[in-house]
DRENDO-1510 file (C-alpha; in Angstrom, 1 decimal, always signed):
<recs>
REC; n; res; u; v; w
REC; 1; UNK; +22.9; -36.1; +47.5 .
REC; 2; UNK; +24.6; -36.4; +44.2 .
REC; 3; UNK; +21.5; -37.5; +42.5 .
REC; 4; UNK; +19.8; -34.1; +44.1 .
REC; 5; UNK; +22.8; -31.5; +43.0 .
REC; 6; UNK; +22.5; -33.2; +39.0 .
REC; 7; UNK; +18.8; -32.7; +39.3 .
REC; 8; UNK; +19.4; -29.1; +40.7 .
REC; 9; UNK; +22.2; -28.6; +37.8 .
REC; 10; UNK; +19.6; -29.6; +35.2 .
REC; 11; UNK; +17.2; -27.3; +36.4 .
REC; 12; UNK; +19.0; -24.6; +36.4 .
REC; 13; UNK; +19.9; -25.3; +33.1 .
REC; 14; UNK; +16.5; -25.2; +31.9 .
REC; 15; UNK; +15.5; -21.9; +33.6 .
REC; 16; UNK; +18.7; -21.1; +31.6 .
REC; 17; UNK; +17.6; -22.0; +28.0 .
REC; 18; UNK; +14.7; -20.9; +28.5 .
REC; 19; UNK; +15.5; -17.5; +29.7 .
REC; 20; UNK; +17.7; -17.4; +26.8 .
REC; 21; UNK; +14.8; -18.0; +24.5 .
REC; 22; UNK; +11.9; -16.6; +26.0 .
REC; 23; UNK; +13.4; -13.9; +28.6 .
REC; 24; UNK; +12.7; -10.9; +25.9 .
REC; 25; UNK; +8.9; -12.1; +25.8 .
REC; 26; UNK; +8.9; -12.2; +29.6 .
REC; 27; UNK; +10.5; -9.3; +29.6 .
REC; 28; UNK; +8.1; -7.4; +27.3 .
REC; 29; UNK; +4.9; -8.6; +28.8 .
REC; 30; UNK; +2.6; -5.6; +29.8 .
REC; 31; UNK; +2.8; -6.9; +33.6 .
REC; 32; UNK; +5.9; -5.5; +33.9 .
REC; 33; UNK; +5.5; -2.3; +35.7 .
REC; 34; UNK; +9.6; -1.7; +35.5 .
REC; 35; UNK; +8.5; -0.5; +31.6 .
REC; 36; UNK; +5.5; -0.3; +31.7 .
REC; 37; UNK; +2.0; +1.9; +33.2 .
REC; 38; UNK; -1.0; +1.5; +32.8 .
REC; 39; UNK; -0.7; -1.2; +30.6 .
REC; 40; UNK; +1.5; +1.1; +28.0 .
REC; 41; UNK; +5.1; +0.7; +27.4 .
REC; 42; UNK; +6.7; +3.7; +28.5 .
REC; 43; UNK; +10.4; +3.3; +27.3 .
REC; 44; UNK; +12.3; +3.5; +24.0 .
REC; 45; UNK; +11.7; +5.5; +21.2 .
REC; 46; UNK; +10.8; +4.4; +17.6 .
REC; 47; UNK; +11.7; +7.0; +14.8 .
REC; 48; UNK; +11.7; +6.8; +10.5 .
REC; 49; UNK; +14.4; +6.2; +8.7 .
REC; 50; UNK; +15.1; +10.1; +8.6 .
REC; 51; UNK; +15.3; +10.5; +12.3 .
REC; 52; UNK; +11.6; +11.9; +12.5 .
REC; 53; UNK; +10.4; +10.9; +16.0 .
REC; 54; UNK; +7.4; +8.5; +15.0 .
REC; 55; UNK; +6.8; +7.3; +19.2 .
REC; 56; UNK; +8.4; +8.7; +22.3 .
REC; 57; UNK; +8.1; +9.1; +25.8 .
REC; 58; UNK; +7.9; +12.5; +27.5 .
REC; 59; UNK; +7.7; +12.2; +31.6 .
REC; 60; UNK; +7.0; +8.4; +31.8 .
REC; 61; UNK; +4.4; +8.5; +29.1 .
REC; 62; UNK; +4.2; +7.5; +26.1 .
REC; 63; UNK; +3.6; +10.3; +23.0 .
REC; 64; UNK; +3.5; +10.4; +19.2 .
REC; 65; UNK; +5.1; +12.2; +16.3 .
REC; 66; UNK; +4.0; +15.9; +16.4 .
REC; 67; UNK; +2.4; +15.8; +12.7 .
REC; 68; UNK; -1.0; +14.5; +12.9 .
REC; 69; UNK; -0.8; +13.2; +9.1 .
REC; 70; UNK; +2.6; +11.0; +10.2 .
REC; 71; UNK; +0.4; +9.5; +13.1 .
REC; 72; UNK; -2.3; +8.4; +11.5 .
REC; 73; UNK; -0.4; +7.7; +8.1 .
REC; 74; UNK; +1.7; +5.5; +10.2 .
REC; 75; UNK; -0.6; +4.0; +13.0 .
REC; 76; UNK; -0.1; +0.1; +11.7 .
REC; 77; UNK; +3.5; +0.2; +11.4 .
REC; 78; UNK; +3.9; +1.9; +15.1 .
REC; 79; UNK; +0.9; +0.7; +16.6 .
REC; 80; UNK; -1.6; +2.3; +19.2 .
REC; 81; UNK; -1.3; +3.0; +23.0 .
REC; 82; UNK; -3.3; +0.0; +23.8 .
REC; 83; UNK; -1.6; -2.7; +21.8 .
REC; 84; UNK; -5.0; -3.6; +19.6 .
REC; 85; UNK; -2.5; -3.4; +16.7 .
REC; 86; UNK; -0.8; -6.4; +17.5 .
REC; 87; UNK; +1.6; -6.3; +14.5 .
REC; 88; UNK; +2.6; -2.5; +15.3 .
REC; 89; UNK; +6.3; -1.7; +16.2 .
REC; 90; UNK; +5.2; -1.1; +20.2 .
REC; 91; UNK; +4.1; -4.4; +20.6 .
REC; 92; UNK; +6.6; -6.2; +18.1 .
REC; 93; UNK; +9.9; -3.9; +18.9 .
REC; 94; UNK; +9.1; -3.8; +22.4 .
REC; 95; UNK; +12.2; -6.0; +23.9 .
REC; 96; UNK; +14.2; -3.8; +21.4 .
REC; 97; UNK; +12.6; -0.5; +22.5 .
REC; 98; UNK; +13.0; -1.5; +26.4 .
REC; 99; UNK; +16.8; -2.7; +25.9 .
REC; 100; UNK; +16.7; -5.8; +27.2 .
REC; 101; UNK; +19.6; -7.7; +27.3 .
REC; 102; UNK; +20.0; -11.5; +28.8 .
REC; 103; UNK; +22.2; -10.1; +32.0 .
REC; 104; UNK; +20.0; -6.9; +32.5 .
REC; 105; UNK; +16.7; -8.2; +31.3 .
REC; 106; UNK; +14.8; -4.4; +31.2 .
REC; 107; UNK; +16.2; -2.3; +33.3 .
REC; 108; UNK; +18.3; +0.7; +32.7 .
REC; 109; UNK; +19.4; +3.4; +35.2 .
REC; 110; UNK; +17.5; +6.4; +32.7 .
REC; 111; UNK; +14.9; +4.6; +32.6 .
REC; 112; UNK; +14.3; +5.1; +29.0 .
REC; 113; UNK; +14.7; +2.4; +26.5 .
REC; 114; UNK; +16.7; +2.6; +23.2 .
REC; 115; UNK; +15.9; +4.2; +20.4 .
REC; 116; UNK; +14.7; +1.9; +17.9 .
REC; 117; UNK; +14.8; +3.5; +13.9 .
REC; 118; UNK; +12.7; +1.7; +11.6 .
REC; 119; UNK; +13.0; +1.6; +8.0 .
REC; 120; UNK; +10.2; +3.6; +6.7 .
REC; 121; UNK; +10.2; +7.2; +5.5 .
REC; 122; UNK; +7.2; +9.0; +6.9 .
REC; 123; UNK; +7.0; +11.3; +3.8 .
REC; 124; UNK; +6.1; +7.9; +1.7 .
REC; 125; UNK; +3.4; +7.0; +4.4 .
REC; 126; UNK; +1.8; +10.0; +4.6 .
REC; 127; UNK; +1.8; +10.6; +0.7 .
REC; 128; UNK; +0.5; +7.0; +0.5 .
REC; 129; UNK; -2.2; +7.8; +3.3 .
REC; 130; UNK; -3.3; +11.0; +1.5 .
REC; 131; UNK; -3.4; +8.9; -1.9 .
REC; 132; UNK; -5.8; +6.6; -1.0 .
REC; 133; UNK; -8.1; +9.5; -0.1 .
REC; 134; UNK; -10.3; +7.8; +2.6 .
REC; 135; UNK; -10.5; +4.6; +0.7 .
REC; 136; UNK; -9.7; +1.3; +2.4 .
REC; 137; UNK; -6.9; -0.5; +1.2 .
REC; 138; UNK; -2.9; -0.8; +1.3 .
REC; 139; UNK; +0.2; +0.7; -0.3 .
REC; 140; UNK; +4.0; -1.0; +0.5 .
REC; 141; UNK; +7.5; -0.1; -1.1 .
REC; 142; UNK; +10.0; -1.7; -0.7 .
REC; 143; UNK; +13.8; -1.7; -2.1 .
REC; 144; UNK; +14.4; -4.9; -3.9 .
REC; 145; UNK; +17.9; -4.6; -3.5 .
REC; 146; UNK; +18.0; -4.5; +0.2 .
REC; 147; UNK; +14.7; -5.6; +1.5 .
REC; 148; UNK; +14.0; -2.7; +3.2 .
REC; 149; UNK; +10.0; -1.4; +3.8 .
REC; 150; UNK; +10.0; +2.3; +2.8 .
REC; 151; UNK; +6.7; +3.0; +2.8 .
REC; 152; UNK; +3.5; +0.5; +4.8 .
REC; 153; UNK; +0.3; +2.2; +5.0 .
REC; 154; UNK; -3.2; +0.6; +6.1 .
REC; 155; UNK; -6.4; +2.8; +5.7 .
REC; 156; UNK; -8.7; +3.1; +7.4 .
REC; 157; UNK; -7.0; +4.3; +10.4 .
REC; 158; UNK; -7.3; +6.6; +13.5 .
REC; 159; UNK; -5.2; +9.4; +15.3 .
REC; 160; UNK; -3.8; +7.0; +18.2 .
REC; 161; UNK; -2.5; +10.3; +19.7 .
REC; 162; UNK; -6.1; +11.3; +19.9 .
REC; 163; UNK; -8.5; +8.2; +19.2 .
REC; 164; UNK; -12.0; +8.8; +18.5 .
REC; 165; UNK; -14.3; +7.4; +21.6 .
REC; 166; UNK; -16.4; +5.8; +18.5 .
REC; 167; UNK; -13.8; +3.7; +17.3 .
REC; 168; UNK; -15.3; +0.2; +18.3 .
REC; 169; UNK; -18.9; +1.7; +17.3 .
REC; 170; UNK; -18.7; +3.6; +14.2 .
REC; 171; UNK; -18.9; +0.8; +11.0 .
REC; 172; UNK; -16.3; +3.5; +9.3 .
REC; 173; UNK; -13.4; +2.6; +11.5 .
REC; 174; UNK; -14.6; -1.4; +10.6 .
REC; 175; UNK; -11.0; -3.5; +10.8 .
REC; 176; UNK; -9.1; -0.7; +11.6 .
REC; 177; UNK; -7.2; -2.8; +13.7 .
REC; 178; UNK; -5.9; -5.0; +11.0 .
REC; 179; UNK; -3.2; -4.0; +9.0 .
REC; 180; UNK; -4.2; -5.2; +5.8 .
REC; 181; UNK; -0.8; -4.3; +4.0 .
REC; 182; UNK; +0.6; -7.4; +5.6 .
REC; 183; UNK; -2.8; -9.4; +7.9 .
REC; 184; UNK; -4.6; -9.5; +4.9 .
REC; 185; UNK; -5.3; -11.8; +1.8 .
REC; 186; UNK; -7.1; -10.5; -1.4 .
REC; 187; UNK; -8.4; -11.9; -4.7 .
REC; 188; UNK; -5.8; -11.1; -6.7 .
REC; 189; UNK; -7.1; -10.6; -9.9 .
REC; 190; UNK; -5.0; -9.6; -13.8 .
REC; 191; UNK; -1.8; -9.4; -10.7 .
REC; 192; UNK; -1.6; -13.1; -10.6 .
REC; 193; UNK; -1.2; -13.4; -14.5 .
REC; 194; UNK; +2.3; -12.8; -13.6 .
REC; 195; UNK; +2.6; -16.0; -12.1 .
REC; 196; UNK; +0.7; -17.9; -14.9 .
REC; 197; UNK; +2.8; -16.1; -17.4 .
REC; 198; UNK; +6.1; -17.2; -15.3 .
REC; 199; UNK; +4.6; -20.7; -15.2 .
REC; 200; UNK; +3.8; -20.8; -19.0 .
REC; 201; UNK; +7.6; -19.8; -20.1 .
REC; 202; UNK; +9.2; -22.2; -18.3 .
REC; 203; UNK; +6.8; -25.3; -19.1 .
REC; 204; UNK; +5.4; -24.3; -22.9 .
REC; 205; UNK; +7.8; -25.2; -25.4 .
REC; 206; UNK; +6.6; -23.4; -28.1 .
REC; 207; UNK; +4.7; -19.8; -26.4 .
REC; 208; UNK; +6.6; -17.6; -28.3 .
REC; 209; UNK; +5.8; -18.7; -31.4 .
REC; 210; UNK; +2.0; -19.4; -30.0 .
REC; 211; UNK; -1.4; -17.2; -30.8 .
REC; 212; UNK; -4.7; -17.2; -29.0 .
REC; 213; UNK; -7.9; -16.5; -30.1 .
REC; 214; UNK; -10.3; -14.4; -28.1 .
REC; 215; UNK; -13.5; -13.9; -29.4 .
REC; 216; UNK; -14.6; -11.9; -26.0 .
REC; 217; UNK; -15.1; -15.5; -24.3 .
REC; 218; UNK; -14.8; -19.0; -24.7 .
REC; 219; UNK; -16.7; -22.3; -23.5 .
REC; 220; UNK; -14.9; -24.9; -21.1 .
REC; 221; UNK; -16.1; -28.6; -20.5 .
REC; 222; UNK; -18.0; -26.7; -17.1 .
REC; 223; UNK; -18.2; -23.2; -17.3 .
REC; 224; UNK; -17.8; -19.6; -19.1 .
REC; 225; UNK; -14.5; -17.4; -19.4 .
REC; 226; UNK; -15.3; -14.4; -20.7 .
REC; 227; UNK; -13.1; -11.4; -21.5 .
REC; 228; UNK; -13.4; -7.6; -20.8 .
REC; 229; UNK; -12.8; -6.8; -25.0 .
REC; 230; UNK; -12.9; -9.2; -28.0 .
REC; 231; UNK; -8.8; -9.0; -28.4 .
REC; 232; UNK; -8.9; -11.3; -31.9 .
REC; 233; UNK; -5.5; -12.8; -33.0 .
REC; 234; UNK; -2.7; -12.0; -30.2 .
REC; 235; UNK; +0.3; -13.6; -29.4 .
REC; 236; UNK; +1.6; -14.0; -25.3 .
REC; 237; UNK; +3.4; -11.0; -25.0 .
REC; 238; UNK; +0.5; -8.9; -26.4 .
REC; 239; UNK; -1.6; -11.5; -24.2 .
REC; 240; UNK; -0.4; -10.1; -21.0 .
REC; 241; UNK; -0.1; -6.8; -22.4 .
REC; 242; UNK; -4.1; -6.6; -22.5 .
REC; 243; UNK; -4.8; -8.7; -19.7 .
REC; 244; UNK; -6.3; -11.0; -22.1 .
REC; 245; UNK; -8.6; -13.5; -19.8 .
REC; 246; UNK; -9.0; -15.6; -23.2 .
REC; 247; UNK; -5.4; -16.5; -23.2 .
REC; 248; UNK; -4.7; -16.8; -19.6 .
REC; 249; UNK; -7.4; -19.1; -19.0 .
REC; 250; UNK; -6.3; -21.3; -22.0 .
REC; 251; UNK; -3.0; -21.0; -21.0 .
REC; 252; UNK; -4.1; -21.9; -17.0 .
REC; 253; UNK; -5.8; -25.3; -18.6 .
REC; 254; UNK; -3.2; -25.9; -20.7 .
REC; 255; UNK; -0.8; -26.3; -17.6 .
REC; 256; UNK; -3.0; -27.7; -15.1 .
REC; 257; UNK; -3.6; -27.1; -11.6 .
REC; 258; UNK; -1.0; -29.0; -10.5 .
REC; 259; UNK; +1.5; -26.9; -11.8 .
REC; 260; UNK; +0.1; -23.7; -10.9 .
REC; 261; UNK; -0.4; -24.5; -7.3 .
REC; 262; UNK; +3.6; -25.1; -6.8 .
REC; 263; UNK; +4.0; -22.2; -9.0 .
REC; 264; UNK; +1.6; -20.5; -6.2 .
REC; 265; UNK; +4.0; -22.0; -3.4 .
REC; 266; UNK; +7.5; -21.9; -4.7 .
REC; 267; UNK; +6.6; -17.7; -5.2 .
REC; 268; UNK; +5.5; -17.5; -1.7 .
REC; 269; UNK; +1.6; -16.0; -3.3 .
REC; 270; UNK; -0.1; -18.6; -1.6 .
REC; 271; UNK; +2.3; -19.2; +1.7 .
REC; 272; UNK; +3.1; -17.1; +4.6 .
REC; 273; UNK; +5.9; -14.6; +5.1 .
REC; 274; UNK; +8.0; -12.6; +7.5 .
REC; 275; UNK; +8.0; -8.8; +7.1 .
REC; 276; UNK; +10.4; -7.3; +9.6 .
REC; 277; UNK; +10.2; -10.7; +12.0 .
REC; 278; UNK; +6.1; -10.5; +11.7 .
REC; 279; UNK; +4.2; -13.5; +10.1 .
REC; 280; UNK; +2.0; -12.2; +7.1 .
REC; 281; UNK; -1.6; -13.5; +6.6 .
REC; 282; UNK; -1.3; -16.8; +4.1 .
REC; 283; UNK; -2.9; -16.9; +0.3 .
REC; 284; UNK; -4.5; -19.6; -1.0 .
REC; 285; UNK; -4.7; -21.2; -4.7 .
REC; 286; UNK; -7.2; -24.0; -4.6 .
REC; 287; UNK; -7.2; -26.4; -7.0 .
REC; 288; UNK; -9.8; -26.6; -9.9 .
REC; 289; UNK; -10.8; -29.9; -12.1 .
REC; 290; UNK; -8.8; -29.8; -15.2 .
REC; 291; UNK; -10.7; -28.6; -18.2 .
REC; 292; UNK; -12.9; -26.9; -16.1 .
REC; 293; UNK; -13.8; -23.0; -16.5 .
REC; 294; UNK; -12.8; -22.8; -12.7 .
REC; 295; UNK; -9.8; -24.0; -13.5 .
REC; 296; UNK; -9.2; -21.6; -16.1 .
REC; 297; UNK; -10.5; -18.5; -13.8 .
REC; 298; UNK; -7.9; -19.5; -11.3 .
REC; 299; UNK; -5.3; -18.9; -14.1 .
REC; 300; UNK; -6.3; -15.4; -14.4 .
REC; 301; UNK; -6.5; -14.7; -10.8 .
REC; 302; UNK; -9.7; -15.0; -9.9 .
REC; 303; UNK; -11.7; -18.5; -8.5 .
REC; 304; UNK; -10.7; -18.9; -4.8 .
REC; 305; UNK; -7.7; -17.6; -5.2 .
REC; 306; UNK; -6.1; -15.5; -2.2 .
REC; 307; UNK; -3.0; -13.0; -2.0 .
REC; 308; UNK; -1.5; -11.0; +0.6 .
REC; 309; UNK; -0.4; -7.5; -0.6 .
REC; 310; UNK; +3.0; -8.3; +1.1 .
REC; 311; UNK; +3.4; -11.7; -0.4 .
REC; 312; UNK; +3.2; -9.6; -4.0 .
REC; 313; UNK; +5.2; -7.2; -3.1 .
REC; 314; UNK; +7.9; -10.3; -2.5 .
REC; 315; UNK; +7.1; -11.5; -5.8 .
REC; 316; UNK; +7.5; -8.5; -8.4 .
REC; 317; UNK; +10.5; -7.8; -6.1 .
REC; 318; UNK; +12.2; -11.2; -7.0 .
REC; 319; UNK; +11.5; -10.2; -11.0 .
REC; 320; UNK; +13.1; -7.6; -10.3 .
REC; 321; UNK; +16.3; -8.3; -8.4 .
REC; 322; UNK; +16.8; -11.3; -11.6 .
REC; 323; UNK; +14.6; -14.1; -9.5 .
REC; 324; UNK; +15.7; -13.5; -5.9 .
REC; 325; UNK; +13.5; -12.7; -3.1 .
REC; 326; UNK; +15.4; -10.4; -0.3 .
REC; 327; UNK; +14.1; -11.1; +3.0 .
REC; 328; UNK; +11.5; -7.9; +3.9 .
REC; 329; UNK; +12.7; -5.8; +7.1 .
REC; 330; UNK; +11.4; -3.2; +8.8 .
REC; 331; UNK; +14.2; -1.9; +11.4 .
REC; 332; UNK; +17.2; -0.2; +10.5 .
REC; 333; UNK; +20.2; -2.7; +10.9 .
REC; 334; UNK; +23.2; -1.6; +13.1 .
REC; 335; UNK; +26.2; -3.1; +14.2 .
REC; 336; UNK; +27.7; -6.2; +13.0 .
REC; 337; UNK; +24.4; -6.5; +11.1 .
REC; 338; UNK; +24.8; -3.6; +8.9 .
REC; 339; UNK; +28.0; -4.9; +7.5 .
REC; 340; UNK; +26.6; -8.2; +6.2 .
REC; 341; UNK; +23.5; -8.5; +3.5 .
REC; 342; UNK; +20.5; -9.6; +4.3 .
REC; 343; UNK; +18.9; -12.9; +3.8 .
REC; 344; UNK; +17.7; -13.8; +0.1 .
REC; 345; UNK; +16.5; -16.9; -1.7 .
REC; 346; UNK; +16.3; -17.4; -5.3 .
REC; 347; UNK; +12.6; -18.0; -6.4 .
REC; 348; UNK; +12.9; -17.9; -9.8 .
REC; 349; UNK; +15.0; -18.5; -12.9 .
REC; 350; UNK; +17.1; -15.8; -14.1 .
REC; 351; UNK; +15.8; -16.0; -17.5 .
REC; 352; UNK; +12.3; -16.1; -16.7 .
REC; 353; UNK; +12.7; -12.9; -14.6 .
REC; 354; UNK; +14.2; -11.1; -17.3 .
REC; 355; UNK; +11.5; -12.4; -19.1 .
REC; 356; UNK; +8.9; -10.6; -17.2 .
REC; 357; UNK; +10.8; -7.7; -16.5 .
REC; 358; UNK; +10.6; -7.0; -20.5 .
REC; 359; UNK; +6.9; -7.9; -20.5 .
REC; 360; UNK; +6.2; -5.6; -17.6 .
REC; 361; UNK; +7.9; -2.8; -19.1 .
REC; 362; UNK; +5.4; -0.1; -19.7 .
REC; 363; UNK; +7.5; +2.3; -22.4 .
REC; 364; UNK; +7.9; -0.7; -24.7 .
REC; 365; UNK; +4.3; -2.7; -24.3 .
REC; 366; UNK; +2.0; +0.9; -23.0 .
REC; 367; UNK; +3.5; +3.7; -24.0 .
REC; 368; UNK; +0.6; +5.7; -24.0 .
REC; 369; UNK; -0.2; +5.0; -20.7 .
REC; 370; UNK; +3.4; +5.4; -19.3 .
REC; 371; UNK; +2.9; +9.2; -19.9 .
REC; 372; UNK; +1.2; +8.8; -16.7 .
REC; 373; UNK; +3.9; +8.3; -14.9 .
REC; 374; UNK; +6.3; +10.6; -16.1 .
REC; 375; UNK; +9.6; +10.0; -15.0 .
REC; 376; UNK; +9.2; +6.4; -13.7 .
REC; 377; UNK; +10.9; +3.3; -15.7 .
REC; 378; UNK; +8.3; +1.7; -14.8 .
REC; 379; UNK; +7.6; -2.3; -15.1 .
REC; 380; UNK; +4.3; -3.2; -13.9 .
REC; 381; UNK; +1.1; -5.4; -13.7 .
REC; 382; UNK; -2.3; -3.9; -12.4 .
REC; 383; UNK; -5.6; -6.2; -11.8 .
REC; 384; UNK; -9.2; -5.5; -11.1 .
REC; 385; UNK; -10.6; -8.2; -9.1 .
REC; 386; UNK; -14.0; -9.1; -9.1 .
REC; 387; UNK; -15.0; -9.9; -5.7 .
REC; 388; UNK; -19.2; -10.9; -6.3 .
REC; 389; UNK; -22.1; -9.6; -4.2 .
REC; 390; UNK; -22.5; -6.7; -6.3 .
REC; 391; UNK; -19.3; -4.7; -5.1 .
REC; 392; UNK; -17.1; -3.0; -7.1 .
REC; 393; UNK; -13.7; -4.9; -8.0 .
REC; 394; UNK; -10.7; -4.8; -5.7 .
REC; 395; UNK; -8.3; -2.5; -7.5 .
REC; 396; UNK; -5.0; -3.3; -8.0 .
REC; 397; UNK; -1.2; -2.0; -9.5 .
REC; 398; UNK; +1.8; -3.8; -8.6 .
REC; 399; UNK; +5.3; -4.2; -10.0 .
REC; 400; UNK; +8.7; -2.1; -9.6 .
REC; 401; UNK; +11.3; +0.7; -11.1 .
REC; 402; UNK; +14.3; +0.6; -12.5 .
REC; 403; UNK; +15.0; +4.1; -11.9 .
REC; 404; UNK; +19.0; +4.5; -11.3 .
REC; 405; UNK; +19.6; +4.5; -7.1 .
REC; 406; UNK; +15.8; +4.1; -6.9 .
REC; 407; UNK; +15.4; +0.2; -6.9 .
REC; 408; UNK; +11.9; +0.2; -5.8 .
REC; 409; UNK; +8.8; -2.2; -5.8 .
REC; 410; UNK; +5.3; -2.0; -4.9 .
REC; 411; UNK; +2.0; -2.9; -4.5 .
REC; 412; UNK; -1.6; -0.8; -4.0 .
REC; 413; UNK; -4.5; -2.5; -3.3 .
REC; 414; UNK; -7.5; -0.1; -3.0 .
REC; 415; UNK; -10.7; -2.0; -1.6 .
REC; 416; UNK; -13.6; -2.3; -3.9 .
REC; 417; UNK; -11.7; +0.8; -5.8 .
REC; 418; UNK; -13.0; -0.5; -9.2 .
REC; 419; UNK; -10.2; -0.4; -12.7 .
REC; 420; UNK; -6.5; -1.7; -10.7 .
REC; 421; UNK; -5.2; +0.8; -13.5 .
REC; 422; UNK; -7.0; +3.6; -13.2 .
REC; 423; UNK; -7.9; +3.9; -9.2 .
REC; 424; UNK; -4.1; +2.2; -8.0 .
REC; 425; UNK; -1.7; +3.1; -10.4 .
REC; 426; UNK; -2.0; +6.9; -9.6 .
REC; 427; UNK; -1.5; +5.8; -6.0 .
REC; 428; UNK; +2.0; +4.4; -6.6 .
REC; 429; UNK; +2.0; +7.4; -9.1 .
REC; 430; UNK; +2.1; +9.6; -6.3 .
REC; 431; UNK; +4.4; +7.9; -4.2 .
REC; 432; UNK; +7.1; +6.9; -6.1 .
REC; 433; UNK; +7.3; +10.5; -7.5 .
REC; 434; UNK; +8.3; +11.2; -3.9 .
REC; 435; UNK; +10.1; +8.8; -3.3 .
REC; 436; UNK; +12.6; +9.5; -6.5 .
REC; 437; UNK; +12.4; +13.2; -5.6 .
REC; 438; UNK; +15.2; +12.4; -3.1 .
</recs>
C-alpha cells in the first residue's frame, strides 16, 4: 500500500511539472474549443505600442485593425487567421492572449482573453511596407537601448482580413508565409565588412598605420578578387569607407578563417537568436582554405556566407550601445517586468565599438551622401550582394542613429533590389524620418 500511495505521489508530481511547463502549450493548442472556433483563436486582443487595435475579437470572432495598410503592413508580426504564419503574434502570444494562468489554465468568465500590446508602432510598419514598394524584402528597427522592435515588416504579404483565394497559386505571393525579417538568412554582402573590420582592429597590430593597394583586383594562390573601382593607395578607414573588396579580402587572408568564423559566432551573424521569445533562422560562415580567393570573398561578405536580417540588426545594435547586445522583444513589458532591464550580453570590446561607430559615421567619412538623410546622425554600412544566376544583387543598408531620445538601429534588406545604397538606404530613409518625427 505504501509502495502504491509513493508511486501515486510521484505521479502526481509529474502531471505537476509538467503542467507547470507545458500547461500554456496545452492550453493554446487549436483543439481547445473553450478559446478557440473553427480552428481560430477567438480571445485576447493584440494592439501596437500606441494602443492601435492590430487583432480583436468582435462576437466570438476574430477581426483585424480597421486600416487595410496596418493589416497587411503588419501581417508577419500578427499572423493570419489560419496560423500559416507560425511566428506571428496569434500563434506565439496565444497563452498570453487567452490568459492562461497555471490554476485557471484558459478560462475566464468574459470569455475574452487579455489584451496583449506589442512593441511595434504601426505607423513605422506601414511606412516600411509602403517603402519597399512591392519589392520583396525586410525592414526592422529596433531601440538599442532597450531592445525593443519598433518597426518588423516582411513583403510580400496579403490582407489576412481579406486573403486572396490565389494565395497558394499565384507565384507573386511565393513565401509569403515566411517572415523573412527574422526566418530568413541572406548573403550578406559589403554588411559583413563590419565584422572583418571589428576582427582586423582587434588582431592587426599595426592597421592604422597600414595602406592597401587596389588596382581594381588582385590574384590569390586559387582565385580572382576583383573590385567595383580601382581605389589606388587607401588606408583602413578610407578602406571601409569605399567598400574596398581589395582591402577586405587582403585583410580576410591576412586573418584567416579561423578567426573570422568565431568572429562570425561570438557576433551572433552566423548563430541563432531569440526576437521576442521566437528562434530566428541561423547564418552560416563556412570556412575557406587559407590563401585562397574564397577565403578572401568570405571576408567581404560574400562566398557561402549567410545572415539573418535580425542577427544584423543585433550586431550594429551592439556598436552602438558601446559592444552590448540587448536582448530583442516584441511585447510591451508590464508589471514587475517593467521595472527591471532587460537581458544584455557584451559582444564586443568597448573600444572597438567606438571604433566602428567613428568609421560608420556618415557626416565625417560621406558627407555628400549624408545630405540624403537629412536630419539623421546617421552611422551606417550598406552592401550589394551578389547572389549568381544572373539576378540582380541583394540590396542592403544597415547600421543605427544617434539622434538625441531616438536610439535607433536597423536593417533593410530589399531582394534582388540591386546598389544596398541606393535601393535600401532610402527605405530606412523613410522610416526613421518617421520615426524621429515623434
Amino acid at each position: 500500500m505504501l509502495l502504491l500511495v509513493a508511486v501515486g505521489i510521484l505521479g502526481v508530481g509529474f502531471f505537476v511539472v509538467r503542467l507547470a511547463v507545458l500547461g500554456d502549450k496545452w492550453a493554446s493548442a487549436p483543439f481547445n474549443t473553450t478559446v478557440y472556433r473553427g480552428g481560430v483563436l477567438s480571445s485576447g486582443t493584440l494592439t501596437d505600442r500606441n494602443g492601435v487595435l492590430l487583432a480583436g475579437v468582435s462576437e466570438g470572432k476574430r477581426k483585424f485593425a480597421d486600416s487595410a495598410d496596418v493589416r497587411r503592413s503588419t501581417l508577419h508580426a500578427v499572423g493570419d487567421l489560419n496560423g500559416n504564419i507560425g511566428t506571428g503574434a496569434l500563434t506565439v502570444y496565444a497563452p498570453k492572449l487567452m490568459g492562461y494562468n497555471f490554476f485557471t489554465g484558459a478560462y475566464s468568465r468574459a470569455g475574452l482573453g487579455k489584451t496583449v500590446a506589442l512593441t511595434l508602432d504601426s505607423r513605422l510598419n506601414v511606412e516600411a511596407y509602403k517603402a519597399l514598394n512591392g519589392r520583396r524584402g525586410a525592414v526592422m528597427v529596433m531601440n538599442y537601448k532597450t531592445g525593443e522592435v519598433l518597426c518588423m515588416v516582411s513583403r510580400p504579404a496579403f490582407d489576412p482580413g481579406d486573403p486572396p483565394k490565389n494565395v497558394d497559386s499565384d507565384p507573386a505571393y511565393d513565401g509569403v508565409y515566411l517572415n523573412r525579417a527574422i526566418s530568413a538568412s541572406y548573403t550578406p554582402g559589403s554588411t559583413f565588412k563590419l565584422l572583418t573590420a571589428a576582427a582586423a582592429i582587434e588582431n592587426i597590430e599595426d592597421l592604422s598605420q597600414r595602406k592597401f593597394r587596389c588596382e581594381g583586383s588582385f590574384e590569390t594562390e586559387r582565385g580572382k578578387v576583383t573590385c567595383s573601382k580601382t581605389h589606388g593607395t587607401i588606408t583602413f578607414e578610407e578602406a571601409l569607407t569605399a567598400s574596398c573588396n581589395c582591402a577586405f579580402g587582403e585583410l580576410a587572408i591576412e586573418l584567416g578563417a579561423d578567426i573570422l568564423a568565431g568572429y562570425a559566432k561570438d557576433y551572433g551573424l552566423s548563430e541563432r537568436t531569440k526576437v521576442g521569445g521566437i528562434t530566428t533562422a541561423k547564418g552560416n560562415f563556412e570556412k575557406a582554405r587559407p590563401g585562397t580567393a574564397n577565403l578572401a570573398w568570405s571576408g567581404i561578405g560574400q562566398y557561402n556566407n549567410t545572415v539573418c536580417p535580425a542577427s544584423m540588426l543585433r550586431y550594429v545594435g551592439a556598436i552602438a550601445n558601446d559592444g552590448v547586445a540587448v536582448d530583442m522583444s516584441l511585447t510591451q513589458r508590464t508589471g514587475l517586468a517593467a521595472v527591471f532591464p532587460g537581458g544584455s550580453k557584451r559582444i564586443m570590446r568597448s573600444d572597438t565599438a567606438r571604433q566602428l561607430e567613428d568609421l560608420m559615421d556618415y557626416s565625417v567619412h560621406m558627407p555628400a551622401t549624408a545630405k540624403n538623410f537629412p536630419g539623421l546622425q546617421l552611422h551606417a554600412k550598406s552592401g550589394t550582394a551578389e547572389v549568381g544566376d544572373g539576378k540582380k544583387p541583394h540590396a542592403w543598408f544597415a547600421g543605427f542613429i544617434t539622434n538625441e531620445d531616438h536610439p535607433l538601429a536597423f536593417v533593410v534588406v530589399v531582394e534582388n533590389g540591386g546598389g544596398g545604397l541606393a535601393e535600401a538606404g532610402p527605405v530606412a530613409n523613410r522610416v526613421l524620418k518617421v520615426a524621429i518625427s515623434g
